[in-house]
N, C-alpha and C positions, 0 to 999 in steps of 0.2 A: 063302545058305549059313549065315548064323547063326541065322538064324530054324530052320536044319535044329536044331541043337544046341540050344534051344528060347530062343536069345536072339532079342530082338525091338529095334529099332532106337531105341525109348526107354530101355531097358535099358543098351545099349550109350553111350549121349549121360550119359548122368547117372553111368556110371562115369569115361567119358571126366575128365566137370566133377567128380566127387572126387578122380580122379586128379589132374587141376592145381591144384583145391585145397591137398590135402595138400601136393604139390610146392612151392606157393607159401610156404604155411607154413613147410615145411623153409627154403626157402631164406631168408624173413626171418629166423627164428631160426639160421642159421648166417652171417649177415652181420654185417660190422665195424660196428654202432652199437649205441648206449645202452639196455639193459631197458628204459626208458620209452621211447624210441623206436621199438624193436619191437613192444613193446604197443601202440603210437597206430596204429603202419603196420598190425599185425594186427585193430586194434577197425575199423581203415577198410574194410580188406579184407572183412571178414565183415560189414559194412553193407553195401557195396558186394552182395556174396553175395546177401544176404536181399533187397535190393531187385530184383535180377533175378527171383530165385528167387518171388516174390512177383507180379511182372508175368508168369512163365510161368504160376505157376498161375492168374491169373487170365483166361489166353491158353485155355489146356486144358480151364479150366470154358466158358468162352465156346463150345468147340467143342464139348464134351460136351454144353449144353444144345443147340445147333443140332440135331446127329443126334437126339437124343430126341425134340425136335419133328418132324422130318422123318420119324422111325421112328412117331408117334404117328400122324400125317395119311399116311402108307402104307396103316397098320392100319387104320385108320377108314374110308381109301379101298374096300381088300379088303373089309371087314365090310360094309358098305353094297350094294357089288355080289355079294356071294353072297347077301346076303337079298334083292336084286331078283330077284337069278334062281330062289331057294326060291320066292318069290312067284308069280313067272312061272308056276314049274310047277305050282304049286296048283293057280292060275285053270287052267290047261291039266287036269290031270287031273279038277277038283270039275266042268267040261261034260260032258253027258252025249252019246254021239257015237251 
């Protein structure tokens, strides 16, 4: 159904993760401790962030090169059997019957 509306299930996950982001955010900065304190729990939090954030993208590249190799020896597959069978037909049409 969301994919109707032209959202796509990545789209959705990464609003989700700003949404609790930001949420998180708000709520340190409206909590009962010290400016310095909210700054150390917020520099922790967005380390925290960057290192997921960093382990997915390197999840997402890992999977993107797979399909491209996979899609590469497909094509190479296909390209290999229609020139066998162009071949095929030569030899079949260059005898004389």
């Amino acid at each position: 159904m969301s994919e109707e509306r032209g959202y796509g299930a990545g789209g959705l996950f990464v609003a989700f993760v700003a949404g609790g982001l930001i949420g998180a955010g708000l709520a340190l900065l409206y909590a009962p401790v010290t400016g310095k304190e909210a700054r150390k729990k917020i520099g922790d939090l967005a380390g925290d962030m960057r290192t997921k954030a960093e382990g997915m993208a390197d999840d997402v590249k890992g999977r993107v090169e797979s399909f491209i190799n996979e899609e590469k020896s497909v094509v190479k597959a296909a390209y290999e059997a229609g020139r066998e069978a162009m071949e095929k037909e030569r030899t079949r049409f260059a005898k004389p019957e």
